[in-house]
ZAMARGU-4260 file (C-alpha; in steps of 0.2 Angstrom, whole numbers, plus 5000, padded with zeros to 4 digits):
<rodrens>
0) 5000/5000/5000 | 5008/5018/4994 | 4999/5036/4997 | 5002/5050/4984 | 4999/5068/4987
5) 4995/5075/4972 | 4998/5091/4971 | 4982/5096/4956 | 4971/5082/4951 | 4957/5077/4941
10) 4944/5070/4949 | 4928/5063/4941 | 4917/5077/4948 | 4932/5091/4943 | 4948/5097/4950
15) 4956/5098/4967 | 4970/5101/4975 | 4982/5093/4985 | 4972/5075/4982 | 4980/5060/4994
20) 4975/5043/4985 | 4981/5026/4991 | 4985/5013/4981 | 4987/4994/4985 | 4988/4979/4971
25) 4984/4990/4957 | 4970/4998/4960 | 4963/5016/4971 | 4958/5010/4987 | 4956/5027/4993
30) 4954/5042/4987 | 4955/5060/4998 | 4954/5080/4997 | 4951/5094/5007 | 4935/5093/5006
35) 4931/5076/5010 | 4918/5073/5022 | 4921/5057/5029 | 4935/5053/5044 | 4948/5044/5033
40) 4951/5030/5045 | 4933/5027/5050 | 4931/5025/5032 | 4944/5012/5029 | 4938/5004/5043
45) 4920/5004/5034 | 4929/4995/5018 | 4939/4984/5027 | 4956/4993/5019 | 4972/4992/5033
50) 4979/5012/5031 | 4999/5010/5033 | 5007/5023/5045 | 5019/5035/5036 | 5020/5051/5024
55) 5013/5053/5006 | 5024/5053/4992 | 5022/5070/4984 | 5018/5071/4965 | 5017/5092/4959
60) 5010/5095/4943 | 4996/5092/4935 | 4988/5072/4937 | 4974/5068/4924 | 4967/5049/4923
65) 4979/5038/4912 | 4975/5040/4892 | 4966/5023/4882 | 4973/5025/4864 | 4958/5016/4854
70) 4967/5012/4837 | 4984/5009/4833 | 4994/5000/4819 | 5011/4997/4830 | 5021/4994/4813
75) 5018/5011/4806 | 5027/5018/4818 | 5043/5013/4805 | 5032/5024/4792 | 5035/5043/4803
80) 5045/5053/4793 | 5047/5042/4778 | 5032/5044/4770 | 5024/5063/4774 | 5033/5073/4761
85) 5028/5073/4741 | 5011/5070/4734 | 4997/5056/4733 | 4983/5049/4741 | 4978/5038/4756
90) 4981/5024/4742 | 4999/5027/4736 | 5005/5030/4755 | 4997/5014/4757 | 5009/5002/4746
95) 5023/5012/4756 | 5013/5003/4773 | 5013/4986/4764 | 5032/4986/4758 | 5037/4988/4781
100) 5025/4975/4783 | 5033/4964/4769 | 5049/4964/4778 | 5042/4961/4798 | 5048/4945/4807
105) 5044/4940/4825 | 5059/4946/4832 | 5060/4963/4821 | 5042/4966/4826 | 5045/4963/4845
110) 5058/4977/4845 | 5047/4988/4835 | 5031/4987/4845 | 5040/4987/4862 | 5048/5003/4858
115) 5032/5009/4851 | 5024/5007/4867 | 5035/5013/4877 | 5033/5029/4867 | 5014/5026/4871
120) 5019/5027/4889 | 5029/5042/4890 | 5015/5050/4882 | 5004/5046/4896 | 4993/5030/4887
125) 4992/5017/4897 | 4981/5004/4888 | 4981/5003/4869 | 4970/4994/4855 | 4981/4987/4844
130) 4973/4982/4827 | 4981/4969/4823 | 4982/4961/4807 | 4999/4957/4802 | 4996/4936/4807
135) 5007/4927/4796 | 5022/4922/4787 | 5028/4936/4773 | 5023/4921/4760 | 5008/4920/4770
140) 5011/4903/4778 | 5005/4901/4796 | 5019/4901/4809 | 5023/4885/4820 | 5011/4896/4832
145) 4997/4903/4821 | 4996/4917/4834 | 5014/4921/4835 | 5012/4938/4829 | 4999/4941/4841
150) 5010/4935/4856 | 5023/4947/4849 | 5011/4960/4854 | 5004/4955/4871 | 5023/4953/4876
155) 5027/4969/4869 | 5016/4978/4878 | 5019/4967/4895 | 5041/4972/4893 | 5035/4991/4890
160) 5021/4990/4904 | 5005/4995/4897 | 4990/4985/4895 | 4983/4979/4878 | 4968/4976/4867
165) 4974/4964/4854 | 4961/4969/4841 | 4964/4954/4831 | 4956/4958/4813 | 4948/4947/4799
170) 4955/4952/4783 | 4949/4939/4766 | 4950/4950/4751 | 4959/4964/4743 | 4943/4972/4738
175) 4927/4967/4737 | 4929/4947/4734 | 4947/4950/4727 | 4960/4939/4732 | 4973/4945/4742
180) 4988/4951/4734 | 5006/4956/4741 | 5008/4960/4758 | 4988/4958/4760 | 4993/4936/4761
185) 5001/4940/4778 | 4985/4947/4785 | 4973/4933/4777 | 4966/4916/4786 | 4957/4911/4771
190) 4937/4909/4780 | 4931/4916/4793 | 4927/4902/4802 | 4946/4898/4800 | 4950/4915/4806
195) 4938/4911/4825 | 4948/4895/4826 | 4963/4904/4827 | 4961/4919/4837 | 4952/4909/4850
200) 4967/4901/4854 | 4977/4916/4856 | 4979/4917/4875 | 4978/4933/4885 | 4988/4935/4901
205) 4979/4948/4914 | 4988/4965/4906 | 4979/4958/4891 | 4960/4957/4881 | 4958/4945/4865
210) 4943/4954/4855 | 4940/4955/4838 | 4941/4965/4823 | 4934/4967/4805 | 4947/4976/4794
215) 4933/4985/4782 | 4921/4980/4774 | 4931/4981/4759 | 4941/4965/4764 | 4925/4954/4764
220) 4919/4941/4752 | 4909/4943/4736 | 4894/4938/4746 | 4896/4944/4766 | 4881/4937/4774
225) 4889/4921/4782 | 4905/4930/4786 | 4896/4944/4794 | 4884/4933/4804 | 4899/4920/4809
230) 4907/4938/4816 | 4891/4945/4825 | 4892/4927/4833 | 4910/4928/4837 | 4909/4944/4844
235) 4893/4948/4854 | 4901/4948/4872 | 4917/4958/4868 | 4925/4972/4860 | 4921/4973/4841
240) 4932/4988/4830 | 4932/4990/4811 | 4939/5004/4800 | 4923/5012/4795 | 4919/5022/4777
245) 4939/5032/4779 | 4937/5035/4762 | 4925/5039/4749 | 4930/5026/4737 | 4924/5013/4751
250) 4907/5019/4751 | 4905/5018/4734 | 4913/5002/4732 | 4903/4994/4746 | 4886/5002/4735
255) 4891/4995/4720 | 4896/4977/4729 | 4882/4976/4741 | 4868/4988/4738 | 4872/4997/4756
260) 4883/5011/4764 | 4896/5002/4776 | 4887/5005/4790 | 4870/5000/4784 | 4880/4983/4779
265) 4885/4980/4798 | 4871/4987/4804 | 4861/4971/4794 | 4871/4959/4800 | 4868/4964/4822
270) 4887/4971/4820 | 4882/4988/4828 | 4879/4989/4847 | 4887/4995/4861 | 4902/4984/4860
275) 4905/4990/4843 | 4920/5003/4839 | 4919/5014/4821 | 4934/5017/4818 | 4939/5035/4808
280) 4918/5035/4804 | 4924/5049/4789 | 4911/5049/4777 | 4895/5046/4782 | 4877/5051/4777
285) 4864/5056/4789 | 4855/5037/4789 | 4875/5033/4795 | 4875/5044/4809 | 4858/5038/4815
290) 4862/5021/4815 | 4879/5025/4826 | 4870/5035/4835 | 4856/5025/4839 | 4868/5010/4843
295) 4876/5020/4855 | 4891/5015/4847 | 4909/5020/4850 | 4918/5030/4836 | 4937/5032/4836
300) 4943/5047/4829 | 4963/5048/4825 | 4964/5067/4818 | 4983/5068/4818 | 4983/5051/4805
305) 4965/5057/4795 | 4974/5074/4791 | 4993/5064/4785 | 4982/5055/4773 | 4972/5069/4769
310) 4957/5057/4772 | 4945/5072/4777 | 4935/5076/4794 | 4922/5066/4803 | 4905/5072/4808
315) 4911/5071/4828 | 4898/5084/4835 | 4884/5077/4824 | 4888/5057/4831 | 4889/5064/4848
320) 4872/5072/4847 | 4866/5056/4840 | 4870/5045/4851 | 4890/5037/4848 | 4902/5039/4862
325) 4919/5048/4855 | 4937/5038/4860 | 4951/5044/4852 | 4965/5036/4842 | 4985/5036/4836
330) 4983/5024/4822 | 4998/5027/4809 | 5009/5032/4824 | 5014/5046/4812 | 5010/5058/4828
335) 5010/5047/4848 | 5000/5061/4856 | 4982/5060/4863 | 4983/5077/4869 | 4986/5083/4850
340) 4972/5069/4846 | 4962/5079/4860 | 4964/5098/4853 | 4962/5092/4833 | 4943/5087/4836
345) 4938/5102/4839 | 4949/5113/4830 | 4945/5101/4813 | 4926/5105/4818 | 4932/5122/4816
350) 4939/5125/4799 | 4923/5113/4794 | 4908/5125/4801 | 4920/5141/4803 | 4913/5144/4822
355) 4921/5138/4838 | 4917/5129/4852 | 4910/5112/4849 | 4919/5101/4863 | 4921/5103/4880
360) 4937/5103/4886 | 4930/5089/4900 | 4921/5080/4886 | 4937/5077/4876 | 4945/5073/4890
365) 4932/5059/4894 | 4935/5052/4878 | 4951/5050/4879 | 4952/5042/4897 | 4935/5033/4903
370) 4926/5031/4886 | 4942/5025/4877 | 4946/5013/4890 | 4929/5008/4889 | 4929/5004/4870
375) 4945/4993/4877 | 4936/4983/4888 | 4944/4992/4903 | 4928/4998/4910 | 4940/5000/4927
380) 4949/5009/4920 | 4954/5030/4915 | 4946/5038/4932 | 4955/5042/4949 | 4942/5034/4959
385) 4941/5020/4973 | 4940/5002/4964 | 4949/5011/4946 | 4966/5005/4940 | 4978/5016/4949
390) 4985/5024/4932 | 4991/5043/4936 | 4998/5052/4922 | 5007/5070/4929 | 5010/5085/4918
395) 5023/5097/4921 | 5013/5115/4922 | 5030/5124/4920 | 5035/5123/4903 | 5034/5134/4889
400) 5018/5125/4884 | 5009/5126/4899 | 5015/5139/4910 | 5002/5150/4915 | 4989/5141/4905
405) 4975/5140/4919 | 4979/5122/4927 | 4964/5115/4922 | 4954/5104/4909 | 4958/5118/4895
410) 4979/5117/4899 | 4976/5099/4897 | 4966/5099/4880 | 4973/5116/4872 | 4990/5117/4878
415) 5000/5101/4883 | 5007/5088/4873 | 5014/5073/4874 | 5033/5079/4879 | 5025/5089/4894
420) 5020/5070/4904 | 5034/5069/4917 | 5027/5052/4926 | 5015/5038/4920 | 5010/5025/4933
425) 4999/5011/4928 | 4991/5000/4941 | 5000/5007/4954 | 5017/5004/4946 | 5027/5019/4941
430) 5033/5015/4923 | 5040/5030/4915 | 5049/5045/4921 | 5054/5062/4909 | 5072/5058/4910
435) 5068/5039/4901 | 5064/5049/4886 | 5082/5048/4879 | 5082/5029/4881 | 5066/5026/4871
440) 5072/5036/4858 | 5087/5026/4857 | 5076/5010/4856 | 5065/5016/4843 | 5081/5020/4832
445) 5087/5004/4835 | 5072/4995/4827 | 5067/5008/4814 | 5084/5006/4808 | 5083/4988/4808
450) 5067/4987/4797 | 5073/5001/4785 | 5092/4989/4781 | 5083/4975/4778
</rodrens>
């Protein structure tokens, strides 16, 4: 059992100061401010909790909840950089995606995700959905373990010390019934039914959730219906995410395939509920919207990666008002900062209406702690409250950034970034600190390097 002081902290019914939690096996078993009404000990009496004797460890700054990144391809992190500059579509920088996954083996991918997710932690996430879809050998053979590439992952994130959504994703065609051609054989198990076989044997350990993923409706068979119904089955009790109508080109193929929007295809199929996560949700018409809305559906927005590929802005305010719950997303990698992800929904909103003020501050901040983690299937997680996940992420209010920005919800949204997170505890253990920065970035060089000699 430890006891923090936390100098500035953000609590689910707002902001206090000088907040005194304790922590004991990972989670909040107390949680104190000035203002608390109840004599401490009578209360841990109450719960049955023993309070240890001795002083608080002190934390200044500003503590916020620990950040759920919803949507992440850990490979592309190789990608920042290296593919921004010249001209092209979503589709050309996409062949420069497949030639990195071409070259990924076991060992080379370990290395690769582990220093992406450390980055993750220095940026204050401390549970990420990894959309997984690299599963098999680069000729597409199965490994000796089919789920070897998934392990990679859940070990990755175990060795960086975040926990993990392995969104494991169903991918069968390279458009529309096409075979799958390339890269795309890595990603392929042939049926769906072949695909359930294999990802229910993929083992999570407790920093880790197995839950399914459709790549897009795209990447479905000539005829959908038993695929999407052997999926609704699959997943009706866990976490379900698919790259939702990110381009136009979708939509229209998708019309001309199957007679329905993307949506309006999942949504016939029982694919659309409260488990479900939309990812990017770009294009959409107002039938689209309603149906999310009405689903009460998550929708993962990942600004910094929908402006890279210049795939356009997502009706966010008009999917909140209908209903969906907004989580927020890194996806390419090409920027790790959910603070940046915050700040961009709003001010995308912007240049699309011209006029201000559609988010709250509090609001984006919910999407990217308790909804996102939510979408995860960490419902105990992304709060500072008794029975949460001790996670505690701590913001320096001193630098450039953030000095004399308020100390609130609108520093935290309008202000910070990633490189202003000085500490990022998760369940209680305290796994990066702002001088470890150097040391990731030597990591992450080591295996971007490696990928790029091959």
């Amino acid at each position: 059992m430890t006891t923090y002081l936390l100098e500035r902290a953000l609590l689910p019914d707002g902001w206090r100061d000088e907040v005194e939690v304790t922590v004991e096996d990972g989670r909040f078993v107390e949680v104190r401010d000035p203002f608390t009404r109840f004599d401490p000990q009578a209360l841990a009496d109450n719960l049955g909790i023993h309070r240890s004797a001795g002083e608080s460890v002190r934390v200044p700054g500003l503590t916020i909840p620990g950040l759920a990144n919803t949507h992440s391809h850990a490979f592309h992190r190789a990608l920042r950089g290296r593919t921004q500059a010249g001209q092209g579509t979503f589709w050309t920088w996409r062949e420069q995606m497949y030639a990195v996954a071409e070259r990924l083996d076991p060992d080379g991918y370990l290395e690769l995700a582990t220093a992406t997710f450390q980055e993750m932690v220095a940026a204050g996430i401390t549970c990420v959905g990894e959309f997984h879809y690299l599963h098999h050998g680069r000729d597409g053979t199965p490994y000796t373990d089919p789920n070897e590439m998934g392990a990679v992952l859940v070990e990755a994130a175990r060795v960086a010390g975040l926990r993990i959504t392995v969104l494991d994703t169903l991918y069968l065609s390279s458009g529309f019934g096409a075979a799958p051609r390339g890269a795309q054989v890595r990603y392929a198990d042939g049926s769906a039914l072949a695909w359930a076989e294999r990802v229910s044997a993929l083992v999570a350990p407790e920093h880790a959730i197995v839950a399914g993923a459709l790549h897009s409706v795209r990447t479905l068979p000539k005829d959908p219906a038993e695929t999407l119904n052997l999926l609704a089955g699959w997943a009706a009790d866990r976490p379900f995410h698919v790259h939702l109508s990110e381009q136009v080109a979708e939509n229209e193929g998708a019309l001309a395939a199957y007679g329905l929007t993307p949506t309006r295809l999942l949504a016939a199929h029982g694919l659309l509920g409260p488990m479900t996560t939309a990812v990017h949700a770009t294009h959409l018409c107002d039938r689209d919207i309603a149906e999310l809305g009405s689903a009460s559906a998550f929708v993962s927005f990942c600004p910094t990666t929908e402006r890279d590929l210049g795939d356009g802005v997502g009706p966010s305010r008009r999917l909140a008002d209908a209903g969906a719950r907004l989580t927020l997303g890194s996806d390419s990698n090409a920027v790790i900062d959910l603070f940046e992800e915050m700040r961009a929904v709003e001010l995308d909103e912007r240049l699309v209406t011209q006029r201000r003020g559609h988010w709250r501050s509090a609001d984006l901040i919910e999407a990217a702690t308790t909804t996102g983690h939510a979408s995860l299937g960490w419902p105990d997680a992304g709060a500072i409250a008794v029975g949460q996940r001790a996670d505690l992420v701590t913001l320096d209010t001193t630098t450039p950034r953030t000095a004399g920005t308020g100390a609130d919800e609108h520093t935290v949204v309008f202000a910070a970034g990633a490189g202003d997170v000085v500490s990022t505890m998760i369940e209680g253990r305290l796994i990066f600190r702002h001088d470890d920065r150097e040391e990731i970035g030597r990591a992450l060089s080591r295996a971007i390097g490696k990928v790029w000699a091959e």
